[in-house]
ROVO-338555 format. One record per atom (N, C-alpha, C, O): y, z, x. Coordinates in steps of 0.2 Angstrom, whole numbers, padded with zeros to 4 digits, always signed. Layout:
N
YZX ...
***
This chain:
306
-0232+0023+0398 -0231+0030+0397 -0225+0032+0392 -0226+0036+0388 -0219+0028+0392 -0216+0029+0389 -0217+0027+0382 -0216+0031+0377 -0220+0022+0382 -0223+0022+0373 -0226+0025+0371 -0228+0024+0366 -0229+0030+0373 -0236+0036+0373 -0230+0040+0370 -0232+0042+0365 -0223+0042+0373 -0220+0047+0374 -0216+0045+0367 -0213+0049+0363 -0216+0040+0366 -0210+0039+0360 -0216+0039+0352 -0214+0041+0346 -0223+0037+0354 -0224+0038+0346 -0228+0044+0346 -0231+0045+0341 -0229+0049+0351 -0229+0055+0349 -0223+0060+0346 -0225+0066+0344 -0216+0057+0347 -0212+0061+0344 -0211+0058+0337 -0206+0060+0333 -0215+0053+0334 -0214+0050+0328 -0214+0055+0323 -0209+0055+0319 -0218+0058+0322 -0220+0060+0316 -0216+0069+0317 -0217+0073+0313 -0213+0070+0322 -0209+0078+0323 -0202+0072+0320 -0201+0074+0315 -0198+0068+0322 -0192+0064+0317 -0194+0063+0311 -0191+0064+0306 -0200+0061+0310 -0200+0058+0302 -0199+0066+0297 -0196+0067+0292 -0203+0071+0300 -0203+0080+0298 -0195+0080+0296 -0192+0080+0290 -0192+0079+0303 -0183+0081+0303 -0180+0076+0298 -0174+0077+0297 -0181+0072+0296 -0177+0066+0291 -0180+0069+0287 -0174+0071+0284 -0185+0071+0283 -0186+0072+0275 -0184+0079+0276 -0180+0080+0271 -0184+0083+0280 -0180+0090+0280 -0173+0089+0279 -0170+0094+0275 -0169+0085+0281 -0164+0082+0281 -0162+0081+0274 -0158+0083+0270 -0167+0077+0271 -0166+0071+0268 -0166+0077+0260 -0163+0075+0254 -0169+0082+0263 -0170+0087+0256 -0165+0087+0249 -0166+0085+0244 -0159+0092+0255 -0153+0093+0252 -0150+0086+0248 -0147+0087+0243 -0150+0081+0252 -0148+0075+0248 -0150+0072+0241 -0147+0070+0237 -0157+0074+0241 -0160+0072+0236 -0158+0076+0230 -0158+0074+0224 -0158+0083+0234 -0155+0088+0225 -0149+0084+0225 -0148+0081+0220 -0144+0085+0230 -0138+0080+0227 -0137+0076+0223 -0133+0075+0219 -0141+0072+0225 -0141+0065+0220 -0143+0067+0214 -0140+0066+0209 -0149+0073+0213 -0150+0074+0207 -0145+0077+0205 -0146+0075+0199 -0140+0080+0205 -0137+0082+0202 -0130+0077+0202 -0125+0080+0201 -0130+0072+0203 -0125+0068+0204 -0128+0062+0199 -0123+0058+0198 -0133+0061+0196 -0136+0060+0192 -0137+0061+0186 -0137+0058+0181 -0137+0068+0187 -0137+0073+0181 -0130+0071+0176 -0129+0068+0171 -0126+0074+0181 -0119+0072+0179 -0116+0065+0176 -0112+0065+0171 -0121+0059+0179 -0119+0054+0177 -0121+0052+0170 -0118+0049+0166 -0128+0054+0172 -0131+0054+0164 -0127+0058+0158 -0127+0056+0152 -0125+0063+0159 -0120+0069+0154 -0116+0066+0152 -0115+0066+0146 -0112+0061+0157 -0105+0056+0156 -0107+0049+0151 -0104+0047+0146 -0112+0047+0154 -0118+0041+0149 -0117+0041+0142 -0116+0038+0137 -0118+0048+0143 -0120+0050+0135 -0116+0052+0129 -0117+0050+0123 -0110+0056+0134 -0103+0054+0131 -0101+0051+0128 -0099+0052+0123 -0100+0045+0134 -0096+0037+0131 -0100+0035+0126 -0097+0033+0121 -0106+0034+0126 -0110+0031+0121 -0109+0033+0114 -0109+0029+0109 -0107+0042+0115 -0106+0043+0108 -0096+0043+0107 -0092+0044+0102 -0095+0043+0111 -0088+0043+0111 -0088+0035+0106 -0086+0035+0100 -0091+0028+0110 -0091+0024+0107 -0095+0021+0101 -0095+0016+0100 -0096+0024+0100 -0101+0024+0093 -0103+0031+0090 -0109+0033+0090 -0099+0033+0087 -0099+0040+0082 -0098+0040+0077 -0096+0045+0074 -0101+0034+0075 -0106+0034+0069 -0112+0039+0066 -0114+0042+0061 -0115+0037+0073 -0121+0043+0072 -0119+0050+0072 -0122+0052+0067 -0115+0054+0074 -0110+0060+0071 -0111+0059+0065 -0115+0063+0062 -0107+0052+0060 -0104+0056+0056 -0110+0053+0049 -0109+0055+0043 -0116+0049+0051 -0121+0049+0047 -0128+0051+0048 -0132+0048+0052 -0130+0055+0044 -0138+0059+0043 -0141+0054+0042 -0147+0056+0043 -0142+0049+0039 -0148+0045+0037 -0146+0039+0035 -0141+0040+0033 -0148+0036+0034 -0146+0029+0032 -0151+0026+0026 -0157+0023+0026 -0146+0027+0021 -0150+0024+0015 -0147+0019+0012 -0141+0018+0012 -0152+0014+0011 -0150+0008+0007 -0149+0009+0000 -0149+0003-0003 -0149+0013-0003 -0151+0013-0008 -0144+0013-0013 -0144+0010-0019 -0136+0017-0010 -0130+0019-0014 -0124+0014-0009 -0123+0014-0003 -0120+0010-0011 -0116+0006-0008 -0110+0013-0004 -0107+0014+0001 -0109+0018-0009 -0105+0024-0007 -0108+0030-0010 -0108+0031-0015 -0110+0033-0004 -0110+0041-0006 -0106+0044-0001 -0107+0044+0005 -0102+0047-0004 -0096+0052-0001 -0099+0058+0001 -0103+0060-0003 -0099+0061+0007 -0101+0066+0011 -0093+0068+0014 -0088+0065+0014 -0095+0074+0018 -0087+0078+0019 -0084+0074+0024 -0087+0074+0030 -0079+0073+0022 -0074+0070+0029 -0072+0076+0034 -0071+0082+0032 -0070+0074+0042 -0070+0077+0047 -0063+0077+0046 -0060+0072+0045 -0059+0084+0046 -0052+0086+0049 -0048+0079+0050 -0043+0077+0047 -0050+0077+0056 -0048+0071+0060 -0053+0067+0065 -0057+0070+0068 -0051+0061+0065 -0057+0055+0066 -0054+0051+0071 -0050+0047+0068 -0054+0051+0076 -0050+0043+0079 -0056+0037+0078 -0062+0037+0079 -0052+0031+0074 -0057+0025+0072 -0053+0020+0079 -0048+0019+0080 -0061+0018+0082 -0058+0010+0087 -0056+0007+0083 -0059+0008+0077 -0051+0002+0083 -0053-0004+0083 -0050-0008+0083 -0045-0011+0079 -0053-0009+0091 -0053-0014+0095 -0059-0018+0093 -0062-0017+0088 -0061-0023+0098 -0065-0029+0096 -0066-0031+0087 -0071-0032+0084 -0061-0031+0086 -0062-0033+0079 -0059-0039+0078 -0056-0042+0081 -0062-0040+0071 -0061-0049+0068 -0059-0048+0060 -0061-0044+0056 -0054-0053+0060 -0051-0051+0051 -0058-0057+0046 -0060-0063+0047 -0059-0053+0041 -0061-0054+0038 -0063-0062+0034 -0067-0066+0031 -0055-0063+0034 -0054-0069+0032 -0048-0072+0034 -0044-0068+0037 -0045-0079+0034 -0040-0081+0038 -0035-0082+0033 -0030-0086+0035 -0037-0079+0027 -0032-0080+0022 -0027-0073+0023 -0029-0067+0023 -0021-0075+0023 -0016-0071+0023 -0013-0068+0018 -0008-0064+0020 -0015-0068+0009 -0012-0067+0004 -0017-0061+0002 -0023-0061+0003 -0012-0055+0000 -0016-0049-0002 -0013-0050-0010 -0007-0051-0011 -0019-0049-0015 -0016-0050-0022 -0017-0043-0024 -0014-0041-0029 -0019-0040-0021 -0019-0031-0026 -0021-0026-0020 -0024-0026-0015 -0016-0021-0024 -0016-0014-0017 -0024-0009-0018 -0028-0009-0022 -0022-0005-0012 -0025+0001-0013 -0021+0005-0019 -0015+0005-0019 -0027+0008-0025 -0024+0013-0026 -0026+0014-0033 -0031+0011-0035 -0021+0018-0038 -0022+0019-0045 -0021+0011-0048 -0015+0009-0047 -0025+0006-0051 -0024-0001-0054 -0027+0002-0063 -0031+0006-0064 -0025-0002-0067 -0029-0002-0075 -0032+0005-0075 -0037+0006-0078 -0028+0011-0074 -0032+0016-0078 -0036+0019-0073 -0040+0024-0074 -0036+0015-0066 -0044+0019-0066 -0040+0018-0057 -0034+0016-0056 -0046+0019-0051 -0044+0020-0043 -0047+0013-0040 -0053+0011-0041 -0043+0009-0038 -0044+0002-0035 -0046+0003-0027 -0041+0005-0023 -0052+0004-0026 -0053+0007-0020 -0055+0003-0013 -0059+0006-0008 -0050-0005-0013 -0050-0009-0007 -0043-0013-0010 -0039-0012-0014 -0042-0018-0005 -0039-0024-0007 -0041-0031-0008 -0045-0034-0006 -0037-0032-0012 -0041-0039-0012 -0037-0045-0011 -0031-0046-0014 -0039-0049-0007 -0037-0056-0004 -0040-0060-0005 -0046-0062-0004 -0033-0066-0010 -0035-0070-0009 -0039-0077-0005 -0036-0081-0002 -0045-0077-0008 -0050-0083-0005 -0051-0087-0010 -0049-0086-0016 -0055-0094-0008 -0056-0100-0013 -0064-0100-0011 -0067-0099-0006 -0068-0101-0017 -0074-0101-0015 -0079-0105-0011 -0079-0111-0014 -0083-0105-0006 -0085-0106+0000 -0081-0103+0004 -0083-0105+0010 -0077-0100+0005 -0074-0098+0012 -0077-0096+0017 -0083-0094+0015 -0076-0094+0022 -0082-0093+0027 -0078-0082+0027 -0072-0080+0027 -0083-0078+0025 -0081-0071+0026 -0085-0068+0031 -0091-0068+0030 -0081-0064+0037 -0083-0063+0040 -0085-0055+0043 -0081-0051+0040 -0090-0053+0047 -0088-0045+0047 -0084-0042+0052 -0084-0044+0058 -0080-0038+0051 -0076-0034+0054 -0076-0032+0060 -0074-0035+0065 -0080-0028+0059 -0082-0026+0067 -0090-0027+0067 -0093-0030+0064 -0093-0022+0074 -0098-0026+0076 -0104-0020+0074 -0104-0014+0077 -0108-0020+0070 -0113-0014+0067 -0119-0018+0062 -0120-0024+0062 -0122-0014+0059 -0129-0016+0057 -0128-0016+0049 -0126-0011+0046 -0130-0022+0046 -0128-0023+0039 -0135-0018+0033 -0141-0018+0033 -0132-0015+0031 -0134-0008+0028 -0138-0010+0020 -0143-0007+0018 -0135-0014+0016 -0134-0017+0008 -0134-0024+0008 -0130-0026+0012 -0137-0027+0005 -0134-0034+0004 -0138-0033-0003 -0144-0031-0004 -0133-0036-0009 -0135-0034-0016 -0131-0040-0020 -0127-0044-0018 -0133-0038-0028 -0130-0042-0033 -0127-0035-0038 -0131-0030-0038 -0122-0035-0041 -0120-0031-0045 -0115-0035-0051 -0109-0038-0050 -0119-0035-0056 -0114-0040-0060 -0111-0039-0064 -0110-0043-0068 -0107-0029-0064 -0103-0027-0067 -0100-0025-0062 -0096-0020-0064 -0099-0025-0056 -0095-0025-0052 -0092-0028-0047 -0087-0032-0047 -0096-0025-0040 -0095-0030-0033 -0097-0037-0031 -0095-0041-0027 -0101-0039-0038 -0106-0045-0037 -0108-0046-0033 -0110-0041-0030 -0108-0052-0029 -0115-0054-0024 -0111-0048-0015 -0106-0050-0012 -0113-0044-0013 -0108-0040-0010 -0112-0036-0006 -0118-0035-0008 -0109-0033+0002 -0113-0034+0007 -0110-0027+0011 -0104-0028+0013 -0113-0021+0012 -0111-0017+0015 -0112-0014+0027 -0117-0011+0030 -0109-0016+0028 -0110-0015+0035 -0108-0010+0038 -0103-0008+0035 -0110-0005+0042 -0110+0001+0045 -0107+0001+0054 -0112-0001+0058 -0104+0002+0055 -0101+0001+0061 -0099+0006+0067 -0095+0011+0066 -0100+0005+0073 -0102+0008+0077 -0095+0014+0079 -0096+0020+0082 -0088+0010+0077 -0083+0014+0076 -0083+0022+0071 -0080+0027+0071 -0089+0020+0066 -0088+0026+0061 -0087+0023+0057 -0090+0026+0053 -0083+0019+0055 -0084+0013+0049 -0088+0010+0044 -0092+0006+0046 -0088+0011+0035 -0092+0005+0035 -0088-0002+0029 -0086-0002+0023 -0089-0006+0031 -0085-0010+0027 -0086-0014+0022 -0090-0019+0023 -0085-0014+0014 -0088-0019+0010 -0085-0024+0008 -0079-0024+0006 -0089-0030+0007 -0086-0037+0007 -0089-0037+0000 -0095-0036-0001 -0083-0039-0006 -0085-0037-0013 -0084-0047-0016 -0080-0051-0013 -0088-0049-0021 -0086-0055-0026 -0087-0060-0022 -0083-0064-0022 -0092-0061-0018 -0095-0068-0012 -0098-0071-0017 -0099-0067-0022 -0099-0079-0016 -0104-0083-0021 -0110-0084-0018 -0114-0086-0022 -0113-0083-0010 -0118-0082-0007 -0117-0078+0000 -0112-0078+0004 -0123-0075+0000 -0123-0072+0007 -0126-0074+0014 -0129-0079+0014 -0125-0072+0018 -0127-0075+0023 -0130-0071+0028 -0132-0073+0034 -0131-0065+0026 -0136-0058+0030 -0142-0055+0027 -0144-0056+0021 -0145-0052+0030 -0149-0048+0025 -0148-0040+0027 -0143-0038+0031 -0152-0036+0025 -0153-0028+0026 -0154-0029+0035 -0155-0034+0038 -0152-0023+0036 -0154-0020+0045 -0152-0025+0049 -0152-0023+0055 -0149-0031+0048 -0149-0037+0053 -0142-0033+0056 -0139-0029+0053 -0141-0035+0063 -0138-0033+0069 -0133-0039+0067 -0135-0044+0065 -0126-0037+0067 -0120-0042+0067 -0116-0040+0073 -0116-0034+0076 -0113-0045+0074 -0107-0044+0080 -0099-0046+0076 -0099-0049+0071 -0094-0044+0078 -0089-0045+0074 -0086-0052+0075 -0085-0056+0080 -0085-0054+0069 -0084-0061+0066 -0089-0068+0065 -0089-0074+0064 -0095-0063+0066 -0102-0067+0062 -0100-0068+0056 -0097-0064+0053 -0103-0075+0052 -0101-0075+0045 -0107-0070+0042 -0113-0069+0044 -0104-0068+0037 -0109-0063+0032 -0108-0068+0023 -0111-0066+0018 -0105-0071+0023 -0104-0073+0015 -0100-0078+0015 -0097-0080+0020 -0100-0080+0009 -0094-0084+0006 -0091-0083+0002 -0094-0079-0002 -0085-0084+0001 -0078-0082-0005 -0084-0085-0011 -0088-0088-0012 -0080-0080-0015 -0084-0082-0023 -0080-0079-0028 -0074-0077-0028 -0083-0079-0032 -0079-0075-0041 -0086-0072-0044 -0086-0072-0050 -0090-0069-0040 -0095-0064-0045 -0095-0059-0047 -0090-0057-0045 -0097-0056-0051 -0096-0049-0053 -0090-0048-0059 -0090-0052-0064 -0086-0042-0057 -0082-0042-0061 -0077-0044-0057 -0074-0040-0053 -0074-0051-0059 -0068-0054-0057 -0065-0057-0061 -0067-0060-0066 -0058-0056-0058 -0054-0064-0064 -0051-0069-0059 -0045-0071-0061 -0054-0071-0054 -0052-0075-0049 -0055-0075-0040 -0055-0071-0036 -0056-0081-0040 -0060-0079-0031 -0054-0077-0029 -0048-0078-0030 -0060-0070-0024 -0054-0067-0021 -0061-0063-0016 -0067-0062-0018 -0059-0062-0011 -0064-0057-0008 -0062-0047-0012 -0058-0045-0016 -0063-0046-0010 -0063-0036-0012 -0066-0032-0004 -0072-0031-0002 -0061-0030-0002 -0061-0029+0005 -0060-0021+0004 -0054-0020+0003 -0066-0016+0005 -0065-0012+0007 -0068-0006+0013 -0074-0006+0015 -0063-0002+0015 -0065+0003+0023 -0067+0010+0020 -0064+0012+0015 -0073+0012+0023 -0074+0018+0019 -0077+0022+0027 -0080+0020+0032 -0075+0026+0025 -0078+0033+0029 -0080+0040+0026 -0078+0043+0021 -0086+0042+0029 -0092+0045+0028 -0091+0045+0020 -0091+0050+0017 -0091+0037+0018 -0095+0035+0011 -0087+0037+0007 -0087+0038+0001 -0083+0037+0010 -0074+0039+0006 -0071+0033+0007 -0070+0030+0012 -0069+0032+0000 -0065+0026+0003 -0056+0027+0003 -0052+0028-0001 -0055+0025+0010 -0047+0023+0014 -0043+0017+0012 -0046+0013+0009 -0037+0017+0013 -0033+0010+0013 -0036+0008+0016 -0037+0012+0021 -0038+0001+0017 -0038-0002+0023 -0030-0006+0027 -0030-0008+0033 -0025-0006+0022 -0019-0008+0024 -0017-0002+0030 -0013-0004+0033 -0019+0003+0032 -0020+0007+0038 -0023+0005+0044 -0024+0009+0049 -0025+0002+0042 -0028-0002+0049 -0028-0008+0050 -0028-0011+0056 -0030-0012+0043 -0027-0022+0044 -0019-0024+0042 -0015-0021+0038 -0018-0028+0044 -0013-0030+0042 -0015-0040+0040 -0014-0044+0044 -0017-0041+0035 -0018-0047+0033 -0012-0053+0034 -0012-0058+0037 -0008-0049+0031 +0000-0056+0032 -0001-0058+0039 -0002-0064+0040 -0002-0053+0046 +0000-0055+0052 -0008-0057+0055 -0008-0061+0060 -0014-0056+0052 -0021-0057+0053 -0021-0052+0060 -0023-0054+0065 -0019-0046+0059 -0022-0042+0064 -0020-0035+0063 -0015-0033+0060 -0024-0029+0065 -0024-0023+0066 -0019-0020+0066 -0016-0024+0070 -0015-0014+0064 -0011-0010+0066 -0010-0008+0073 -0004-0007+0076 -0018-0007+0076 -0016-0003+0083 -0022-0002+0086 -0027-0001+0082 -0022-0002+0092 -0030+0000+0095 -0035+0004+0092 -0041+0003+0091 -0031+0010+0090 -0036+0014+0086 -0032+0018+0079 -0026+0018+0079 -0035+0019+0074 -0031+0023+0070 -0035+0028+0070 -0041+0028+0071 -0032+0035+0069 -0033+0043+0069 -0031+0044+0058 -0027+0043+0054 -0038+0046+0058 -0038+0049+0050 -0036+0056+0052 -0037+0059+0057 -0032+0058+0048 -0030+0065+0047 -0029+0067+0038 -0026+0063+0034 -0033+0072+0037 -0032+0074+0032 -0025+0078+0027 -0022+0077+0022 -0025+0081+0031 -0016+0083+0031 -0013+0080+0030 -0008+0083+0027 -0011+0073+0031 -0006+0067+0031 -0009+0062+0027 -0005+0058+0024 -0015+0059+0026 -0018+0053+0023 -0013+0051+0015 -0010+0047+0012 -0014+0055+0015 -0010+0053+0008 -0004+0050+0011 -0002+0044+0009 -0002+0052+0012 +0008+0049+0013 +0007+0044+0020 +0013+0041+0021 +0003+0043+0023 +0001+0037+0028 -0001+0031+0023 +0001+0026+0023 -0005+0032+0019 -0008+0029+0014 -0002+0025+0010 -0002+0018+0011 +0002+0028+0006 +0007+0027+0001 +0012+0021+0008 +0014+0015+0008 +0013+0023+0011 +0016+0018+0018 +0012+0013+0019 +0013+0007+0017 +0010+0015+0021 +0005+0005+0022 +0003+0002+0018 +0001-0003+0018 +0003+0006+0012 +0004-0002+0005 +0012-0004+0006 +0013-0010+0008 +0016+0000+0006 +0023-0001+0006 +0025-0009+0012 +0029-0014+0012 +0021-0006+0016 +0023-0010+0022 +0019-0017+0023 +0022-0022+0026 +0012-0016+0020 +0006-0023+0022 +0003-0024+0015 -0002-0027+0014 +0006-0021+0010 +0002-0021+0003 +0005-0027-0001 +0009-0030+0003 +0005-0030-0008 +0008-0034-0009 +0015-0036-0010 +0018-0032-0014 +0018-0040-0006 +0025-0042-0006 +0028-0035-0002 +0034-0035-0001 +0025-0031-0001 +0028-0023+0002 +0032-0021-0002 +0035-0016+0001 +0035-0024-0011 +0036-0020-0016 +0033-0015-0019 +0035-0012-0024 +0027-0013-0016 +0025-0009-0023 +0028-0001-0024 +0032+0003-0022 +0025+0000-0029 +0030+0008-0027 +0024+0012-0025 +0019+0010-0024 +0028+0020-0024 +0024+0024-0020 +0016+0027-0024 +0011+0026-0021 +0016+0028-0029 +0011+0027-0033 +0006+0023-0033 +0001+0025-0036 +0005+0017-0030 +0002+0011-0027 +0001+0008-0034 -0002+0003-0033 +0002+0008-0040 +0001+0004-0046 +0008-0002-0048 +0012-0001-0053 +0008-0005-0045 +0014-0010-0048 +0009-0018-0049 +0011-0023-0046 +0004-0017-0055 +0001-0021-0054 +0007-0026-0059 +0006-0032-0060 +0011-0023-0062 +0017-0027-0067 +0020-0031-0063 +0020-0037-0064 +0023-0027-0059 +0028-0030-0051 +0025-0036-0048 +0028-0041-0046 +0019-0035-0048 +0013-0040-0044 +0014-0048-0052 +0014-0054-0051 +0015-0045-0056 +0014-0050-0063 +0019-0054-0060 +0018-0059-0058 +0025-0050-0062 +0033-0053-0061 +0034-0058-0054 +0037-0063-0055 +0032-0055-0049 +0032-0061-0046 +0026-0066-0044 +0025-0068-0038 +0023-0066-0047 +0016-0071-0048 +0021-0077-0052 +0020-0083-0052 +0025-0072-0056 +0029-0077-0062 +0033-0081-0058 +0031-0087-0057 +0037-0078-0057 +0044-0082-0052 +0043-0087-0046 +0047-0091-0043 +0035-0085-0046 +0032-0090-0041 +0031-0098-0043 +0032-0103-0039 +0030-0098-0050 +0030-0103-0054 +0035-0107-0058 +0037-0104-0063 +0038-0114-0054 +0044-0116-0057 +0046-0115-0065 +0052-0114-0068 +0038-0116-0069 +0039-0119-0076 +0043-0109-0080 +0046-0108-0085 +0041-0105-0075 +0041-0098-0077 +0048-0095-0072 +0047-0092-0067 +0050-0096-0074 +0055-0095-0065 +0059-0089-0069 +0061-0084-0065 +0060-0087-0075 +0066-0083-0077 +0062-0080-0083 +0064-0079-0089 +0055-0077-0080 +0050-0075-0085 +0048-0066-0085 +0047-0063-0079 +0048-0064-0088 +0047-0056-0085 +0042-0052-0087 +0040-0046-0086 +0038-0058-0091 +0031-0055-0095 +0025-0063-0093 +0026-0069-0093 +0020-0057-0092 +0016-0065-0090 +0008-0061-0095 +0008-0056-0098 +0004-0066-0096 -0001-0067-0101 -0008-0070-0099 -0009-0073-0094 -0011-0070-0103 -0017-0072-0099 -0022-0076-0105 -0022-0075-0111 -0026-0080-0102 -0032-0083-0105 -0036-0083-0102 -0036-0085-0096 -0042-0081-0107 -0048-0084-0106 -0051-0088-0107 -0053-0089-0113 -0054-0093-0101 -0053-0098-0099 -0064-0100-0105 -0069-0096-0105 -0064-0106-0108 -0070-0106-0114 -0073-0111-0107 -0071-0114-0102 -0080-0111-0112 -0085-0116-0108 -0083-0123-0110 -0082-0124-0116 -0080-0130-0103 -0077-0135-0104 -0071-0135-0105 -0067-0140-0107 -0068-0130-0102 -0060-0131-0104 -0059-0134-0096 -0063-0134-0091 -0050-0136-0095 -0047-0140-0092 -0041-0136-0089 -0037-0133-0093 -0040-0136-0083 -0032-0133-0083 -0028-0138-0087 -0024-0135-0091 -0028-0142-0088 -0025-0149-0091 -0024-0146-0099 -0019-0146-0101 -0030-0144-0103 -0031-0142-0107 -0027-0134-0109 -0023-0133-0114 -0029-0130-0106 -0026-0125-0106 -0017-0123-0104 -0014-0118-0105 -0015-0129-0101 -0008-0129-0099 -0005-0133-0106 +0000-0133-0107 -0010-0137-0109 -0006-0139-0116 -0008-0134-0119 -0003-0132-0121 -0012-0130-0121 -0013-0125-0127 -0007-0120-0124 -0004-0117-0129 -0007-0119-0121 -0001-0114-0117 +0005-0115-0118 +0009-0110-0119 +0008-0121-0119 +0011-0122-0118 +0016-0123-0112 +0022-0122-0113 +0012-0125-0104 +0014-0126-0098 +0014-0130-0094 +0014-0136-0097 +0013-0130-0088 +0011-0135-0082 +0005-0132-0079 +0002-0126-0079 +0002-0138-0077 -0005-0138-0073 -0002-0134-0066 -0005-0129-0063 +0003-0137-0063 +0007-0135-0057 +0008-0125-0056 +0006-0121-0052 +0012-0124-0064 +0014-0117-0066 +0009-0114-0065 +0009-0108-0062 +0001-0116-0068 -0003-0111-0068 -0007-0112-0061 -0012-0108-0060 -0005-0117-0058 -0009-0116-0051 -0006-0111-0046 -0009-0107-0042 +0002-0111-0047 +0006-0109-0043 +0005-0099-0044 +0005-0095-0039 +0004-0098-0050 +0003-0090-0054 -0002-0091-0052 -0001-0089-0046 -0009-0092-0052 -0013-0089-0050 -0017-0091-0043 -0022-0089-0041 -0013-0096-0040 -0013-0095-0033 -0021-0100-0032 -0026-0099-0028 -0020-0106-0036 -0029-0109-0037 -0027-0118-0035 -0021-0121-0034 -0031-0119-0035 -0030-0128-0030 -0031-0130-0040 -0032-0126-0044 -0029-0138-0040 -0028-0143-0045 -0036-0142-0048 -0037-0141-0054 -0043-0144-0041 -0046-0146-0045 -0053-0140-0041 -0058-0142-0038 -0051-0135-0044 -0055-0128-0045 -0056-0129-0049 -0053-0132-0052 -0065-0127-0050 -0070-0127-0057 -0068-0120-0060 -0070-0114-0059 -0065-0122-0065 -0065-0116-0069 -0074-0115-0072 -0079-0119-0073 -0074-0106-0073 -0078-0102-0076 -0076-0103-0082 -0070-0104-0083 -0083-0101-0087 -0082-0099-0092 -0081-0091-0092 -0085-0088-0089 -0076-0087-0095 -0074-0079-0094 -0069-0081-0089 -0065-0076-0089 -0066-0085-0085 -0063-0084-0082 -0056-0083-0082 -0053-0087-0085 -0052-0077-0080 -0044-0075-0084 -0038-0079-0080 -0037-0078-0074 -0036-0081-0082 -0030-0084-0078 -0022-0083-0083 -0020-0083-0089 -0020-0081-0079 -0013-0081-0080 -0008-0085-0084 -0010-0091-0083 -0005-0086-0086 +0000-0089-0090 +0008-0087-0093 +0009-0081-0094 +0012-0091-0094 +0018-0087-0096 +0020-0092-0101 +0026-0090-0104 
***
């Protein structure tokens, strides 16, 4: 009798649980709702990228579109592009014309890697320029190009994570020595990047950098001062004479020289060669131009001399 009596009250509890149960369930939905609102934030919080681009074409390594008032750029989970520490040229006015990265010295094959972690956009050849050189787009709002590589190691759309290799050090394009050409651009504008790396010490400025329109310029003229070459340059950012001079002083055979000069290096020549036609050292001109004894010289290629 008692079993009779309990599963006839079954189905009157199970009524009162989903009536119960009702009000919870709106809750949850809305406690879902909310969570998903919060999802969706962060996601664009950390990846506002998509803000600040409409389309993605392969087609222009930079197309400038209008910069936002002010940006906070991550970056955090980053990796330096190279583990070479020598910056040979600033941001800014160089030859007449706008030098719009930095360029560090590398030796060719080096291993170059990407920055942060985002979808590679460009991989191209330009042999009045960038030469073999690789454009990445990244999740901070960033996009970064790695300029003068002697091969690539990515293609178009491929997914990178930060510190995948993308290339190797090279002299392609328009160069007068391996060096990478390292530059940060936003929405297609190109930035110091000495505002946010710091290559001498191999690490970032700071968790995040805030672009401001209003101040870039005089942030800018600072952190060449500070991370740009020798942190002599002047506020102008063109001391590429300054940059001469001490490339000279670097070099024993040149030590009390104030003017430096240059050669183009013919098909078959020798440092050995060229430091007798010069009248120098093999040493003098490795030491100026920052190159090992037994680098394959290019034909075209410019080296320095005093």
């Amino acid at each position: 009798m008692i079993a009779v009596t309990s599963l006839c009250t079954l189905p009157a509890t199970g009524q009162d649980l989903l009536a119960r149960q009702a009000p919870i369930d709106r809750k949850m939905k809305a406690v879902d709702s909310v969570a998903l609102q919060r999802l969706i934030q962060n996601e664009s919080y950390d990846s506002p990228a998509a803000d600040l681009y409409d389309d993605w074409n392969n087609q222009y390594a930079h197309r400038a579109t209008a910069l936002p008032d002010s940006f906070r750029i991550n970056l955090r989970g980053f990796c330096m592009p190279t583990t070479n520490r020598v910056v040979t040229s600033n941001f800014g006015p160089r030859w007449g014309r706008q030098h719009k990265g930095l360029d560090v010295k590398v030796y060719i094959g080096d291993t170059i890697r990407s920055a942060f972690s985002g979808k590679v956009r460009i991989v191209r050849y330009e042999a009045g320029g960038y030469g073999k050189y690789v454009v990445i787009r990244h999740d901070n709002g960033l996009e970064t190009i790695y300029g003068h590589m002697s091969k690539h190691l990515v293609e178009e759309n491929q997914e990178v994570r930060a510190g995948d290799p993308i290339g190797l050090g090279g002299n392609t394009g328009r160069s007068t020595g391996s060096h990478l050409h390292f530059e940060t651009r936003l929405c297609g504008v190109a930035l110091n990047p000495a505002l946010m790396f710091d290559f001498k010490n191999q690490d970032v400025v700071d968790d995040y950098y805030v672009f401001r329109k209003n101040s870039y310029e005089s942030e800018s003229l600072l952190a060449t001062r500070l991370r740009g070459v020798s942190g002599k340059h002047r506020d102008n950012g063109s001391s590429e004479e300054e940059e001469d001079i001490e490339l000279a002083t670097a070099a024993p055979a040149a030590a009390y020289a104030t003017e430096v000069h240059f050669h183009k290096v013919a098909a078959g020549e020798t440092l050995a060669a060229i430091a007798r036609k010069r009248g120098t050292t093999v040493d003098a001109l490795c030491k100026l131009n920052r190159i090992g004894k037994n680098i394959r010289l290019m034909p075209g290629q410019i080296l320095k001399y005093n």
